[in-house]
N, C-alpha and C positions, 0 to 999 in steps of 0.2 A: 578152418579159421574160426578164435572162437564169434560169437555173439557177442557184438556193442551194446550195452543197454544204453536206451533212451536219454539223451541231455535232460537236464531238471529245469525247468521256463522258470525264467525269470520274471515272479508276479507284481516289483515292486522298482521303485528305484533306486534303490542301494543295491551297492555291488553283492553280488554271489556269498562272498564272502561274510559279509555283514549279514542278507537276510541269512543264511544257513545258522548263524549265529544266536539270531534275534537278536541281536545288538541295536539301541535303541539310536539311531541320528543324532547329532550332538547340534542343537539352534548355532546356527550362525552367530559372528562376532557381532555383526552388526542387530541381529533380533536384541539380544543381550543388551545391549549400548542402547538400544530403544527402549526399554524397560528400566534403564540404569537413567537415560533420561527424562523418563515418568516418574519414576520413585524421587527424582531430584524436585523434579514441582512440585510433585503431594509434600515431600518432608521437607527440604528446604535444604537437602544436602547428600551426599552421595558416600557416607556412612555406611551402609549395609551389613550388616550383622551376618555371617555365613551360619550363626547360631540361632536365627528369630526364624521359627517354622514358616511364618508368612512368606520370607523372602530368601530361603536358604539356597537355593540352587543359582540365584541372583548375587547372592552371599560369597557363595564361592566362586563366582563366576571375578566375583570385586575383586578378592582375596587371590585369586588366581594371575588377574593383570599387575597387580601390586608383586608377586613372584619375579614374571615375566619380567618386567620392566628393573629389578634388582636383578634379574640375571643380564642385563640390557639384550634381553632376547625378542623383546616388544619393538613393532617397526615405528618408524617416526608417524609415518600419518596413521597410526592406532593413539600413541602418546597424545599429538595434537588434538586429536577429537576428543580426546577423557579431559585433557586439559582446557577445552574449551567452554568445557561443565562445570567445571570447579571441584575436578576429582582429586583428592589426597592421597599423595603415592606413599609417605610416613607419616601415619598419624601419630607418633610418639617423638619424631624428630620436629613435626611441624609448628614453629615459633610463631604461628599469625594471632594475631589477639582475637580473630574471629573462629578460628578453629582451634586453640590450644587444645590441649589435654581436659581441662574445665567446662571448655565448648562442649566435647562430645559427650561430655557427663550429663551436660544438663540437658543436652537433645534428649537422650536415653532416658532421662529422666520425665522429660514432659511427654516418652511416645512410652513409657508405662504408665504416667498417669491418667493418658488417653485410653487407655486399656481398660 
């Protein structure tokens, strides 16, 4: 009969699978949405640029529920909490006079000349 080698211990809490990988844990929806609601009291809006180094993994994280929710693959209580923030699912379809297309220009505009 041959020899079993020895099982590999599990030194972390990601599945087998993942450590063997080093695959890195992806923050929870909710870490994300807590950072999404910090960036909304510093800037004044829930914008995020997937493109601004500062905040790009936050960036795509935006840009990512704005997917979901066009695929209507986002659950309702995910929808109600970004909406309770005053998150923009189309910012090019969005008609509000406080967020048009000119809105988000001029944010952009006064968070480079903060720069």
């Amino acid at each position: 009969m041959p020899k079993r080698l020895p099982r590999k211990k599990q030194s972390s809490s990601l599945p087998i699978f993942l450590e063997e990988k080093n695959v890195k844990e992806e923050p929870s929806w909710e870490k994300r949405f807590g950072e999404l609601y910090t960036f909304k009291a510093k800037h004044g809006h829930c914008l995020v640029s997937r493109y601004d180094a500062q905040y790009k993994p936050l960036g795509k994280w935006v840009n990512n529920q704005r997917q979901l929710y066009k695929k209507n693959t986002l659950s309702a209580s995910r929808i109600e909490q970004l909406n309770s923030i005053g998150f923009i699912w189309a910012i090019r379809d969005h008609s509000s006079e406080n967020e048009a297309p000119d809105h988000v220009w001029n944010i952009k505009l006064g968070e480079l000349c903060e720069f």
